[in-house]
Structure formats: C-alpha cells, structure tokens
Backbone atoms as SQL, in Angstrom:
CREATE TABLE atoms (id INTEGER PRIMARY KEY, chain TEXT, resi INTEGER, resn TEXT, atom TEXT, x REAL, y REAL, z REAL);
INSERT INTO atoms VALUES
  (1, 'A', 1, 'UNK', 'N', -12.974, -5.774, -4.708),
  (2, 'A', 1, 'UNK', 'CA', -11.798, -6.590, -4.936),
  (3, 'A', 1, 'UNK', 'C', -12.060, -7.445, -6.180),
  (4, 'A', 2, 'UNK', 'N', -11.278, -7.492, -7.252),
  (5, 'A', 2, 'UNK', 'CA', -11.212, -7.905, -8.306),
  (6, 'A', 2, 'UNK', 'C', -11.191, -9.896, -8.366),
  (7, 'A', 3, 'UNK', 'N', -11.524, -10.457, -9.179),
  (8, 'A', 3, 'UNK', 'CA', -11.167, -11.550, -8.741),
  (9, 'A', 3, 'UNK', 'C', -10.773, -12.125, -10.431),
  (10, 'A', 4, 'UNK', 'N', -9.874, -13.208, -10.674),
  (11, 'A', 4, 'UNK', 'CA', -8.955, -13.228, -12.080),
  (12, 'A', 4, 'UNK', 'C', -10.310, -14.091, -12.880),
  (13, 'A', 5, 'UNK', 'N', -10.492, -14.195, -13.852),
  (14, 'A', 5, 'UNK', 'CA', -11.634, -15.021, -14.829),
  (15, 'A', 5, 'UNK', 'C', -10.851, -16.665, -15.066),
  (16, 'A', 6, 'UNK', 'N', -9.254, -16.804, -14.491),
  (17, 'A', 6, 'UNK', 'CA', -9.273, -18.108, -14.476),
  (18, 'A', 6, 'UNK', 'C', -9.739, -19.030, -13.633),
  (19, 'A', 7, 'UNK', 'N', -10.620, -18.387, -12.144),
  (20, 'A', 7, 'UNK', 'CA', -11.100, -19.061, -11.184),
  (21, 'A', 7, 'UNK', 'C', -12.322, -19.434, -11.474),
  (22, 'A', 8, 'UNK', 'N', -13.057, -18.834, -12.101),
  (23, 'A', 8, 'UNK', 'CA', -14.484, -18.912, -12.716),
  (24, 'A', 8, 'UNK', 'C', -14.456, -19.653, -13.815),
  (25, 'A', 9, 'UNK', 'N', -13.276, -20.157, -14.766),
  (26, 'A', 9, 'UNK', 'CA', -13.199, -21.435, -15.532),
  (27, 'A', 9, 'UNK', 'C', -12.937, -22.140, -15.045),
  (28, 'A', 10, 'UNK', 'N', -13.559, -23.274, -16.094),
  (29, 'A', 10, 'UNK', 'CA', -13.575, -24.909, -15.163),
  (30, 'A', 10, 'UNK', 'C', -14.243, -24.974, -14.027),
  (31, 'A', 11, 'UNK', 'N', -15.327, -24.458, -14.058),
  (32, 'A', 11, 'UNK', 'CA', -16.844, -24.876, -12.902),
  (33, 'A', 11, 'UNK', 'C', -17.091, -25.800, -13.118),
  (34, 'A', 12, 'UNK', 'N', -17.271, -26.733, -11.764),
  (35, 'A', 12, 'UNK', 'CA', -17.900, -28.114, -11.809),
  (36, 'A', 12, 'UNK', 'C', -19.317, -28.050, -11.566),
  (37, 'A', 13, 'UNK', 'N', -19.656, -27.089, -11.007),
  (38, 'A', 13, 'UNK', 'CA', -21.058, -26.734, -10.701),
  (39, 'A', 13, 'UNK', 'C', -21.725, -25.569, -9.983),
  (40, 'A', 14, 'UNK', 'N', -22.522, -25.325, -10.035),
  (41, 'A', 14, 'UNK', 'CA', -22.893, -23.767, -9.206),
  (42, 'A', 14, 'UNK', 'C', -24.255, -23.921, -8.729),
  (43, 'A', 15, 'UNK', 'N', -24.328, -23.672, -7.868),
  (44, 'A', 15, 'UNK', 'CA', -25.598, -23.974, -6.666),
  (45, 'A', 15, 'UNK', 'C', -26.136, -22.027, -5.799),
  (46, 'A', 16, 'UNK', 'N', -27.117, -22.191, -5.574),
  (47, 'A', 16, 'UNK', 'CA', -27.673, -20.690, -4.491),
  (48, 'A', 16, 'UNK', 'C', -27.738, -21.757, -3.235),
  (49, 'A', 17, 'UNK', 'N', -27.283, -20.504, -2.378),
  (50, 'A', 17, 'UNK', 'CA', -27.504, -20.522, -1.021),
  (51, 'A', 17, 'UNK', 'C', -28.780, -20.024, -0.803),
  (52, 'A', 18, 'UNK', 'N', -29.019, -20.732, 0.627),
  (53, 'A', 18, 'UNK', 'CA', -30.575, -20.077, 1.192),
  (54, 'A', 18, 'UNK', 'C', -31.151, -18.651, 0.919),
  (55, 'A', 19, 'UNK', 'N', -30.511, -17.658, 0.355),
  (56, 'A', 19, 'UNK', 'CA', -30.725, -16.177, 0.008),
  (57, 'A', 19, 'UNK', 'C', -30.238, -15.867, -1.207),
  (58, 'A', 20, 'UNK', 'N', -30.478, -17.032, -1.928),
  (59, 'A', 20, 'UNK', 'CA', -29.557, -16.939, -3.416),
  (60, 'A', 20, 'UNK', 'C', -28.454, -16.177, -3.966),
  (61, 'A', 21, 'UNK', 'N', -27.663, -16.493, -3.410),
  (62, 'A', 21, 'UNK', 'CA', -26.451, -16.004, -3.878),
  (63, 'A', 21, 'UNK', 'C', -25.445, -17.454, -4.352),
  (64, 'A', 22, 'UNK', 'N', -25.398, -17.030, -5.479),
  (65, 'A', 22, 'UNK', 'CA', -24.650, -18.102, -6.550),
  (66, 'A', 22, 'UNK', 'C', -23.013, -18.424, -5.955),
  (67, 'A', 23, 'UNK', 'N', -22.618, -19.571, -5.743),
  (68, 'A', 23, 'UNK', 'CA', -21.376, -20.319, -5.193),
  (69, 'A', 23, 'UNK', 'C', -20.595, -21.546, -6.398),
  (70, 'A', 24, 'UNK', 'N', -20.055, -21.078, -6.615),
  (71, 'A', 24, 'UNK', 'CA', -19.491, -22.295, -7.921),
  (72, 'A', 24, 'UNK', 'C', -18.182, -22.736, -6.953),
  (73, 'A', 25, 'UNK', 'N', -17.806, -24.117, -7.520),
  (74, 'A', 25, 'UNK', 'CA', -16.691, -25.153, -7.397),
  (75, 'A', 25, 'UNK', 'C', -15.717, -25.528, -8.468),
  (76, 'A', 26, 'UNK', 'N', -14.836, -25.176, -8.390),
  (77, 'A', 26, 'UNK', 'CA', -14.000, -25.280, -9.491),
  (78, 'A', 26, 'UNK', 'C', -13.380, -26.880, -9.393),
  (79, 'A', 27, 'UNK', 'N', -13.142, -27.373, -10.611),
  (80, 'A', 27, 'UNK', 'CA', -12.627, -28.856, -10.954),
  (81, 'A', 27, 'UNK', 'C', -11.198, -28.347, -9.956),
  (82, 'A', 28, 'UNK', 'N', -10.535, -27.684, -10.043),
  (83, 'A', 28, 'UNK', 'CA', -9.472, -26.842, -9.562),
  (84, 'A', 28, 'UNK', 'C', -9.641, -27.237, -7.932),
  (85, 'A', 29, 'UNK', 'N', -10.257, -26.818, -7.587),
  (86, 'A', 29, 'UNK', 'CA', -10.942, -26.726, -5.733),
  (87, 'A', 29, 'UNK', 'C', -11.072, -27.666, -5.222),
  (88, 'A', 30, 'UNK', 'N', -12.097, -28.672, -6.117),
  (89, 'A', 30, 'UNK', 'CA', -12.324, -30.011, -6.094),
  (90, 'A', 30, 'UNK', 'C', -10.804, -30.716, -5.879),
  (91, 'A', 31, 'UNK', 'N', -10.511, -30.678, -6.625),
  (92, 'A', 31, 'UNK', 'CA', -9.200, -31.733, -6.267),
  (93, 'A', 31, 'UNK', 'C', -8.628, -31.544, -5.616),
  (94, 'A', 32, 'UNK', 'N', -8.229, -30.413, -5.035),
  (95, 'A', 32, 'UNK', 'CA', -7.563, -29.984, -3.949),
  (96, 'A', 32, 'UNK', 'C', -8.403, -30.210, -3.068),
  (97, 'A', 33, 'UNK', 'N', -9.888, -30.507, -2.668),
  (98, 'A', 33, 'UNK', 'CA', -10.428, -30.910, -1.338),
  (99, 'A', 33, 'UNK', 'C', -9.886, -32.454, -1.263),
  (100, 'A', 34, 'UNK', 'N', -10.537, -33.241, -2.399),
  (101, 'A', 34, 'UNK', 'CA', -10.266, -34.869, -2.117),
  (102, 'A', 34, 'UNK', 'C', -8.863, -35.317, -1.906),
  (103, 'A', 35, 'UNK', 'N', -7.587, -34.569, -2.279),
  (104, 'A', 35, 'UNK', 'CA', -6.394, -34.725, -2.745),
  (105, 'A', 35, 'UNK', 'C', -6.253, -35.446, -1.240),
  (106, 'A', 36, 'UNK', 'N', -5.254, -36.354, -1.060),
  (107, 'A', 36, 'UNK', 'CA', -4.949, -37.335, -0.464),
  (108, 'A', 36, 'UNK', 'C', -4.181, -36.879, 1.119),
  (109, 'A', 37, 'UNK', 'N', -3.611, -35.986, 0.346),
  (110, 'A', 37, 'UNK', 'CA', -3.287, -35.108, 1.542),
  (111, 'A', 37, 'UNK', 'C', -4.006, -33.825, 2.302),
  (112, 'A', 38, 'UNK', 'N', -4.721, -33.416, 1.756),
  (113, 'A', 38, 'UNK', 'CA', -6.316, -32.333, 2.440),
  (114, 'A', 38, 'UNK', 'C', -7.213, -33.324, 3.222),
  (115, 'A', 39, 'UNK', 'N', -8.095, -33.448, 2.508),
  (116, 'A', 39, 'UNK', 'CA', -10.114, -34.279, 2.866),
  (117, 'A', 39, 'UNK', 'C', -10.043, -35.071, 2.083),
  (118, 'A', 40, 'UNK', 'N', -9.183, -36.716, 1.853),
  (119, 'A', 40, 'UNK', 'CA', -9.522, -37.200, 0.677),
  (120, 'A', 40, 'UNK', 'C', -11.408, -37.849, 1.317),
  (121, 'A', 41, 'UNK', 'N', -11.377, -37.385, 3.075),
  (122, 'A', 41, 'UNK', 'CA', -12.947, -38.028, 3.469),
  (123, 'A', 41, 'UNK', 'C', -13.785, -37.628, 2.581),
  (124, 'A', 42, 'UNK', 'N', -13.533, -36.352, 1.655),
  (125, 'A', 42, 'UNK', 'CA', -14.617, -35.609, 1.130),
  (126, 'A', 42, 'UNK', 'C', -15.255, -36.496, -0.467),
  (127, 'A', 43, 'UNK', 'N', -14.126, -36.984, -0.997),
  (128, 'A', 43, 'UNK', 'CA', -14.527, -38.055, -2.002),
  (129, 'A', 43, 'UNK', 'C', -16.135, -37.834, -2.551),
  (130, 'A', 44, 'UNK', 'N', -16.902, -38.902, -1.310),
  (131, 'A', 44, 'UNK', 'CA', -18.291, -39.414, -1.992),
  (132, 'A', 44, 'UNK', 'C', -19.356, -38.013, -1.210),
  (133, 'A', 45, 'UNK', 'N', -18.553, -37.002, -1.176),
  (134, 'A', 45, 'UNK', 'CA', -19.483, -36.516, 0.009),
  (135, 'A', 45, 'UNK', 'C', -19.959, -35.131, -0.533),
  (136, 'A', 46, 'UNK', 'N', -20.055, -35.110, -2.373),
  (137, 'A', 46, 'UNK', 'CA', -20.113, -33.949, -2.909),
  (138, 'A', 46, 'UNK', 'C', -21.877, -33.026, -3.095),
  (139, 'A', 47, 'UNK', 'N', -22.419, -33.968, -2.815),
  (140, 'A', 47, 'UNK', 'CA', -23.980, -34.051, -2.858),
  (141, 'A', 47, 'UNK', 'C', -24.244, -33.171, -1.457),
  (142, 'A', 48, 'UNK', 'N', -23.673, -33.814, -0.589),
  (143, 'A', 48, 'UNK', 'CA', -23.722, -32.949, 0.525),
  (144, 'A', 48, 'UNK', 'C', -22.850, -32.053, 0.878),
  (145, 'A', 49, 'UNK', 'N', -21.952, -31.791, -0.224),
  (146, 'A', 49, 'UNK', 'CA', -21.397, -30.126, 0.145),
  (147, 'A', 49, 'UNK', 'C', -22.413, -29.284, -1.072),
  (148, 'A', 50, 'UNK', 'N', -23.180, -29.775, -1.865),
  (149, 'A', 50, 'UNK', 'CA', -24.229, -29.015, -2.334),
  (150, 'A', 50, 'UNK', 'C', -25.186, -28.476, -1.404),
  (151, 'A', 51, 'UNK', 'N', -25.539, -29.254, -0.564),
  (152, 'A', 51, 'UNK', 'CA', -26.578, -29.343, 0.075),
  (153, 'A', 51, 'UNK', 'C', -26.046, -28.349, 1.368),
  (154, 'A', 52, 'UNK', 'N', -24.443, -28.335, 1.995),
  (155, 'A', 52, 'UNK', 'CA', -24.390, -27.568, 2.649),
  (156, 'A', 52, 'UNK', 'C', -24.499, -26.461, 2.514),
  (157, 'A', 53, 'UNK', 'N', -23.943, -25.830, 0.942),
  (158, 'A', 53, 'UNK', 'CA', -24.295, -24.782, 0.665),
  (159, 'A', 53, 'UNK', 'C', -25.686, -24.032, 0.528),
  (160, 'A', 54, 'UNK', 'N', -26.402, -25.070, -0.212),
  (161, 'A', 54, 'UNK', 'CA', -28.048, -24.827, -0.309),
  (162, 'A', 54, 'UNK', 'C', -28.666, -24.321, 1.134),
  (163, 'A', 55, 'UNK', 'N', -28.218, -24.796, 1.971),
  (164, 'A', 55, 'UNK', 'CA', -29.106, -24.911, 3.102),
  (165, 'A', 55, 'UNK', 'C', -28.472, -24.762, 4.880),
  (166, 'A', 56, 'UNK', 'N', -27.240, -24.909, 4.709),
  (167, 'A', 56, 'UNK', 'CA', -26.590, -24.835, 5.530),
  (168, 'A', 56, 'UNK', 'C', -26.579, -23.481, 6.365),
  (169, 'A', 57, 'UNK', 'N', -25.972, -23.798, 7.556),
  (170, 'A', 57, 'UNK', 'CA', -25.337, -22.203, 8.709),
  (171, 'A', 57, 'UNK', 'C', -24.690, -21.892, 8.045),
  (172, 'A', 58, 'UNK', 'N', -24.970, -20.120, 7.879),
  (173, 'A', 58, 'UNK', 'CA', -23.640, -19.156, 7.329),
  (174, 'A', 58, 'UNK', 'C', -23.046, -18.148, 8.465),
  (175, 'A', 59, 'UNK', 'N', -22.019, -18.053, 8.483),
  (176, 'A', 59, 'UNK', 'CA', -21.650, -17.304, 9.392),
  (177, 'A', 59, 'UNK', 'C', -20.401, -16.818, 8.859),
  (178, 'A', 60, 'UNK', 'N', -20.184, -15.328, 9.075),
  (179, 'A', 60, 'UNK', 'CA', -19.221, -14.724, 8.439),
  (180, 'A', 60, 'UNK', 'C', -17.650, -14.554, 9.441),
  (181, 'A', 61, 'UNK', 'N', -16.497, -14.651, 8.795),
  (182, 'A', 61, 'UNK', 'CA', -15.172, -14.685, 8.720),
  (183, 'A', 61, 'UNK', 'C', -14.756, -13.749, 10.032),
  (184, 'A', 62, 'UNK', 'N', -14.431, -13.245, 10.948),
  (185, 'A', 62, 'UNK', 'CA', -14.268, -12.203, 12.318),
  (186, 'A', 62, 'UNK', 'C', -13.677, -11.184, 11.317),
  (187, 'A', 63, 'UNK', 'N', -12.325, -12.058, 11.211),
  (188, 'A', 63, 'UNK', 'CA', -10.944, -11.245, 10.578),
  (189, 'A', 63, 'UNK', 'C', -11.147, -10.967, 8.891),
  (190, 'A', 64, 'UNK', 'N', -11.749, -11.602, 8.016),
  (191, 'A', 64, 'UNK', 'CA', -11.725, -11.108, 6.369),
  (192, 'A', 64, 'UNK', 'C', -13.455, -11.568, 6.258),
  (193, 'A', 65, 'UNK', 'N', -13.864, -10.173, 6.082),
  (194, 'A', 65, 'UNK', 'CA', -15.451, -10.118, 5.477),
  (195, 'A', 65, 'UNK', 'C', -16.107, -10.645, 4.299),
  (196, 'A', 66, 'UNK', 'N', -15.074, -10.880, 3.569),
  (197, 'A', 66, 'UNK', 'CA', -15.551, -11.618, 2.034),
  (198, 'A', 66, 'UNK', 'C', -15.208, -13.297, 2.315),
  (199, 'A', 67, 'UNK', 'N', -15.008, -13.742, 3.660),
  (200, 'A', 67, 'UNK', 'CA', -14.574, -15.166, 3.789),
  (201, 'A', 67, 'UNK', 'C', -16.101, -15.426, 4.537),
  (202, 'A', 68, 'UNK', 'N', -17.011, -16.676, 4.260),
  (203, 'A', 68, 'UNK', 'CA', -17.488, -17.329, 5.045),
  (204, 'A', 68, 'UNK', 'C', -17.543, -18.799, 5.746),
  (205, 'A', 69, 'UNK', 'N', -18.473, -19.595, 6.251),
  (206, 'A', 69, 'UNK', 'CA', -18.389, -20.832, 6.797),
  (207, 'A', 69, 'UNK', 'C', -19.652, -21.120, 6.484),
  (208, 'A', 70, 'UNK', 'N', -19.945, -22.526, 5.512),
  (209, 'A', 70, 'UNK', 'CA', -21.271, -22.915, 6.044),
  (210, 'A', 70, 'UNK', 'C', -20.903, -23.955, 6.468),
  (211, 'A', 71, 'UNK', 'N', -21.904, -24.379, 6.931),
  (212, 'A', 71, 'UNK', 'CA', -22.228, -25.874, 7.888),
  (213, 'A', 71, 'UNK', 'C', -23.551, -26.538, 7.878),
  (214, 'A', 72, 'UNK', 'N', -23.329, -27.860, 8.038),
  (215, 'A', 72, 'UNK', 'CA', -24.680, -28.281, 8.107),
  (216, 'A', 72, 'UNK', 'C', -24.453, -29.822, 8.569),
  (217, 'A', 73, 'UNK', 'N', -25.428, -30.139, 9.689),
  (218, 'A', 73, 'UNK', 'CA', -24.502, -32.081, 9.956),
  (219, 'A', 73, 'UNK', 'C', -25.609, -32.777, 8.962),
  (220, 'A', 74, 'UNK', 'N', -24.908, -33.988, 9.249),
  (221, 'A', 74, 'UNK', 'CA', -24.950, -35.118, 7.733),
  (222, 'A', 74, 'UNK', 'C', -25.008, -36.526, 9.408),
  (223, 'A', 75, 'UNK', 'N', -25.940, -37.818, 8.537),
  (224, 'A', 75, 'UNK', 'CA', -26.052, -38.841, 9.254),
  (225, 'A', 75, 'UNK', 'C', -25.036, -39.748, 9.074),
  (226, 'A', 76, 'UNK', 'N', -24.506, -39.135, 7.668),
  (227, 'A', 76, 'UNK', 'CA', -23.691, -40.173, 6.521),
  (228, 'A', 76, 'UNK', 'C', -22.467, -40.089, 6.463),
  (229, 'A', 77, 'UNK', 'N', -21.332, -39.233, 7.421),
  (230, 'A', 77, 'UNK', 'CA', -20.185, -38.854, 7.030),
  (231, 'A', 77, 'UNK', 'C', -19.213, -40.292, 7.477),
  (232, 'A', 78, 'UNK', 'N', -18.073, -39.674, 6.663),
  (233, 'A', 78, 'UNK', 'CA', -16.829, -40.598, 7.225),
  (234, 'A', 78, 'UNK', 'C', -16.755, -40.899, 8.847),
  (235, 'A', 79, 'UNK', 'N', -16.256, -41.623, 8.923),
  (236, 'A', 79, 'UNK', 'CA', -15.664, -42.032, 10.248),
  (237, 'A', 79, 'UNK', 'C', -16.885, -41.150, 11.408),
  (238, 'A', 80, 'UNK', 'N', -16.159, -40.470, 12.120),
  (239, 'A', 80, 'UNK', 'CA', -17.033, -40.115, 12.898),
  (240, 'A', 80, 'UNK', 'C', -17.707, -38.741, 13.262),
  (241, 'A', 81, 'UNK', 'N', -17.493, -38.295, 12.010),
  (242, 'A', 81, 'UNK', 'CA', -17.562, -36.917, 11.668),
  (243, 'A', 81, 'UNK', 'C', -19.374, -36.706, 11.890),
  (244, 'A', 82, 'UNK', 'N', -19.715, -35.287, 11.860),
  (245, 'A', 82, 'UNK', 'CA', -20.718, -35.133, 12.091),
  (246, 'A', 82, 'UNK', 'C', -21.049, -33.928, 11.403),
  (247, 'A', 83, 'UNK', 'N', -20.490, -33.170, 10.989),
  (248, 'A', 83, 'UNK', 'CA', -20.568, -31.687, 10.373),
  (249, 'A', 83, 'UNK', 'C', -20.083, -31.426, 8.813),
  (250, 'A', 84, 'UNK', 'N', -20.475, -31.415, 7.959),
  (251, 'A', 84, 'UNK', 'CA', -19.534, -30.602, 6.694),
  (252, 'A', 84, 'UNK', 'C', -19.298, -29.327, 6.514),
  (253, 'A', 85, 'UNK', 'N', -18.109, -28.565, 6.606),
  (254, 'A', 85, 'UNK', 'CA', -18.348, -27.554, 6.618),
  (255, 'A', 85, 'UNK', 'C', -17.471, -27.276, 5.320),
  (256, 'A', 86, 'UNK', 'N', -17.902, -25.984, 4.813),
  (257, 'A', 86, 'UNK', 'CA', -17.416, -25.369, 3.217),
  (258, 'A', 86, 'UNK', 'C', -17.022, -24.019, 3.338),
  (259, 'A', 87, 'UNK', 'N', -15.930, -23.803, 3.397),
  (260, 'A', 87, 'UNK', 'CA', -15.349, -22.036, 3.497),
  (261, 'A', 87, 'UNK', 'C', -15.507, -21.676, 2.048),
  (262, 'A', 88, 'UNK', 'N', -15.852, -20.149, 1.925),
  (263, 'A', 88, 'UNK', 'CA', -16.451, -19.462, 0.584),
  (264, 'A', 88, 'UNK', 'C', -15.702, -17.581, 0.633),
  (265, 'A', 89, 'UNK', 'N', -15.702, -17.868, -0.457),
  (266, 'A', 89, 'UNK', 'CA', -15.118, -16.398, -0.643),
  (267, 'A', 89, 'UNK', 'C', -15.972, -15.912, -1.487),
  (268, 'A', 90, 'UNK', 'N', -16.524, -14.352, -1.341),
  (269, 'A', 90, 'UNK', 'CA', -17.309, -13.600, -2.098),
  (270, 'A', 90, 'UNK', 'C', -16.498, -12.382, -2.581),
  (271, 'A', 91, 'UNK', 'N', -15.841, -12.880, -3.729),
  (272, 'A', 91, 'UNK', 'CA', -15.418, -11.752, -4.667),
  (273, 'A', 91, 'UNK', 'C', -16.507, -11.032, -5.532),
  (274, 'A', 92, 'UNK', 'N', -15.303, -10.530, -6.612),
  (275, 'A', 92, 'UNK', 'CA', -16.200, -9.964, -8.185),
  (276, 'A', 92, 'UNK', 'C', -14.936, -9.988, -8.816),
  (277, 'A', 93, 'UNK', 'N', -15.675, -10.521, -10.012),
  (278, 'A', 93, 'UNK', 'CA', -14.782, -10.534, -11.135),
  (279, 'A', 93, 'UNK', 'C', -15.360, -10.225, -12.578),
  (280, 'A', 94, 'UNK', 'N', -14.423, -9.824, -13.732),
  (281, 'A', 94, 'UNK', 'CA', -15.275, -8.898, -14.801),
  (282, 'A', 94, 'UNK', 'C', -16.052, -9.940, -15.700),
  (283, 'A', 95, 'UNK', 'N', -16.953, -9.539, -16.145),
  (284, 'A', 95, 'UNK', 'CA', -18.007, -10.017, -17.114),
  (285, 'A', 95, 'UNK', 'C', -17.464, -10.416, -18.257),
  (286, 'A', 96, 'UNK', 'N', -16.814, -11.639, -19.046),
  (287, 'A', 96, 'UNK', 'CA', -15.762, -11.914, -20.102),
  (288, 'A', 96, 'UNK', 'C', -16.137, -10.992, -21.127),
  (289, 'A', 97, 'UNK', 'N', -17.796, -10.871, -21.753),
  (290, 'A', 97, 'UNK', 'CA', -18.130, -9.856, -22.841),
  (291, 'A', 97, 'UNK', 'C', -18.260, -8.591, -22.416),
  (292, 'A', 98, 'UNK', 'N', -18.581, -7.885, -21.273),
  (293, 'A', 98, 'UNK', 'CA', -19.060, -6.306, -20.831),
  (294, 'A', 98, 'UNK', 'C', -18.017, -5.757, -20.195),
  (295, 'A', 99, 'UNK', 'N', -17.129, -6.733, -19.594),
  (296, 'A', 99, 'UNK', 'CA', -16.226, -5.884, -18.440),
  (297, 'A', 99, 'UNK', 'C', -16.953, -5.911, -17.376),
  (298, 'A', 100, 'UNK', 'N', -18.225, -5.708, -17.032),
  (299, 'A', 100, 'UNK', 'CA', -19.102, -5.573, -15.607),
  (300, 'A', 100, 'UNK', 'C', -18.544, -6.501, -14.590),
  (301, 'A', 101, 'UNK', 'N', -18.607, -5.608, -13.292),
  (302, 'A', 101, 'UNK', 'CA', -18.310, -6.763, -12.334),
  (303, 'A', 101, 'UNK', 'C', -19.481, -7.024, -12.290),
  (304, 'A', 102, 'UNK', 'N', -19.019, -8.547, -11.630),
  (305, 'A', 102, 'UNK', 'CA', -20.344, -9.535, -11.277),
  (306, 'A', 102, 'UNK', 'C', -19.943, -10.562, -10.266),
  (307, 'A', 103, 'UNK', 'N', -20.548, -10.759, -9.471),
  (308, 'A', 103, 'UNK', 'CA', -20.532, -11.623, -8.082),
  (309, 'A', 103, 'UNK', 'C', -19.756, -13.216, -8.919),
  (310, 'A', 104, 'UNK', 'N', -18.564, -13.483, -7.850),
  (311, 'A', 104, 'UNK', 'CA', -17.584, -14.421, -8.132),
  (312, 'A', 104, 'UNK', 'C', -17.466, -15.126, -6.761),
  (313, 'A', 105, 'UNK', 'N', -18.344, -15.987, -6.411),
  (314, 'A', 105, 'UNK', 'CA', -18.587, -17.053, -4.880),
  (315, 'A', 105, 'UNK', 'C', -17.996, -17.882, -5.178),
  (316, 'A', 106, 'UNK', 'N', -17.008, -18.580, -4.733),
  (317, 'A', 106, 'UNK', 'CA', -16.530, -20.389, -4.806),
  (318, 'A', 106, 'UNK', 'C', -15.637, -20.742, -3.769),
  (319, 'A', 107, 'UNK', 'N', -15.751, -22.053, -3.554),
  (320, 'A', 107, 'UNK', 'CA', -16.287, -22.298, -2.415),
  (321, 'A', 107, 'UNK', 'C', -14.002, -23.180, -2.461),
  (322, 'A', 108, 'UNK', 'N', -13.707, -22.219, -1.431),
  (323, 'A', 108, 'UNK', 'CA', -12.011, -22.242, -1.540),
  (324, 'A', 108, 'UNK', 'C', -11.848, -23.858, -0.936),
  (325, 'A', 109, 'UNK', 'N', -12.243, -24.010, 0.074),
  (326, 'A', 109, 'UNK', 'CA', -12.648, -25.816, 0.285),
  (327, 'A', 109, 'UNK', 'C', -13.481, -26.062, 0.946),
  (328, 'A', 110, 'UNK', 'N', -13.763, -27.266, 1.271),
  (329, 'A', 110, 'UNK', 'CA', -14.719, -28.294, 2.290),
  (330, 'A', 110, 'UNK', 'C', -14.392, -29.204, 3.070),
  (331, 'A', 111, 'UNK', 'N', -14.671, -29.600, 4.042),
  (332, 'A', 111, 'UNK', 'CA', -13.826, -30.658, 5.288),
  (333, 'A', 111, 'UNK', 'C', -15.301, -30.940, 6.017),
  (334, 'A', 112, 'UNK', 'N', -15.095, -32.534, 6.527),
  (335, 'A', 112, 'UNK', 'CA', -15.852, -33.083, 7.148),
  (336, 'A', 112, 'UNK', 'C', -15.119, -32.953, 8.822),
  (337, 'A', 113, 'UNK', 'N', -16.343, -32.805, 10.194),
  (338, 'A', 113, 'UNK', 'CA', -15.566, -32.656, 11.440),
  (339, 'A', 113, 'UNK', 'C', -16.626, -33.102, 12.197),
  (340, 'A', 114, 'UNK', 'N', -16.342, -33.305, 13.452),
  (341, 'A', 114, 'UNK', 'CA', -17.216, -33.944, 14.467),
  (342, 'A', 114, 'UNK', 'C', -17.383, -32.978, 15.309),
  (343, 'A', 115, 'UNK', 'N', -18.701, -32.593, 15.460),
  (344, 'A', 115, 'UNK', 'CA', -18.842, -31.385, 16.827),
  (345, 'A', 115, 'UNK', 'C', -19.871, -32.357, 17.493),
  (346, 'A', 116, 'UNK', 'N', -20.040, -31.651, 18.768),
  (347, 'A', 116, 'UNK', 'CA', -20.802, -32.143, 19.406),
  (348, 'A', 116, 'UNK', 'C', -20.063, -32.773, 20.607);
C-alpha cells in the first residue's frame, strides 16, 4: 500500500521502536493530538510518547494489519490517567530521488487513559 510523500513532510521527529523500526510524527499529527478538541492532555507529554514508542507494548490492530497500539504507563500523566497510548500505521511510500519503496511509520495519534 502506497503511502503520499506529503505525510512524510514536515517530521517533527523520528524515533525506533524496541525492534527498530523507524516511526515519525508529523507537525501535522501533532496538532491534531494537542488540538483542544482531541488530547489537548497530550501538550507536555511528548517525551513520553517518544518513549512510548521506544519502549512501549506493541500489539497489532484485529481488523487492519498495518494499524498498531503501543502503550506504556507513565507516573506523570494528566489527571488520572495512567497509560499513553500511540496508534501507528505501517505503510510505504516512494523514495523522493529512486522511486523505491521504503517503510513510512507515523504515528496517526496519541491519547493519555487510565487502566487499571
């Protein structure tokens, strides 16, 4: 599945997961997590959606195979939250100079939740 080269501009940052596979955040994504009406909880809490990704539970999508979940709890969240979790999509999209596909991870959003 193809994925467009305007999602892969405007990276705010790109991090590996525990099995290195590269996950970028688009300025794009970003704002749409904090936006006032989504997770504006997510604000100060970007260090630890690095970190969820880095290190976090992965567990894959039932219904769409290129969708995942990580997770990971935090001491530090909003209110009374206990979990961050970050949904991720694993496309491909073409190589701007070769055409080659090449692995296109970013991370569609993030939300803070209380389990337990």
């Amino acid at each position: 599945m193809l994925y467009s080269k305007r999602m892969s501009a405007g990276r705010r940052w790109t991090v590996q997961d525990r099995d290195g596979r590269e996950i970028y955040l688009t300025q794009e994504r970003w704002e749409h997590i904090v936006d006032p009406d989504n997770h504006p909880e997510m604000i100060g809490s970007e260090m630890q959606l690095q970190e969820t990704i880095r290190s976090g539970a992965r567990q894959q999508d039932p219904l769409n195979p290129l969708k995942y979940r990580y997770e990971k709890a935090f001491n530090d969240l909003a209110e009374e939250n206990t979990h961050l979790v970050a949904i991720v999509l694993f496309r491909f999209g073409a190589h701007e100079e070769t055409g080659t596909l090449q692995p296109s991870n970013y991370i569609v959003t993030a939300y803070q939740k209380a389990i337990g």
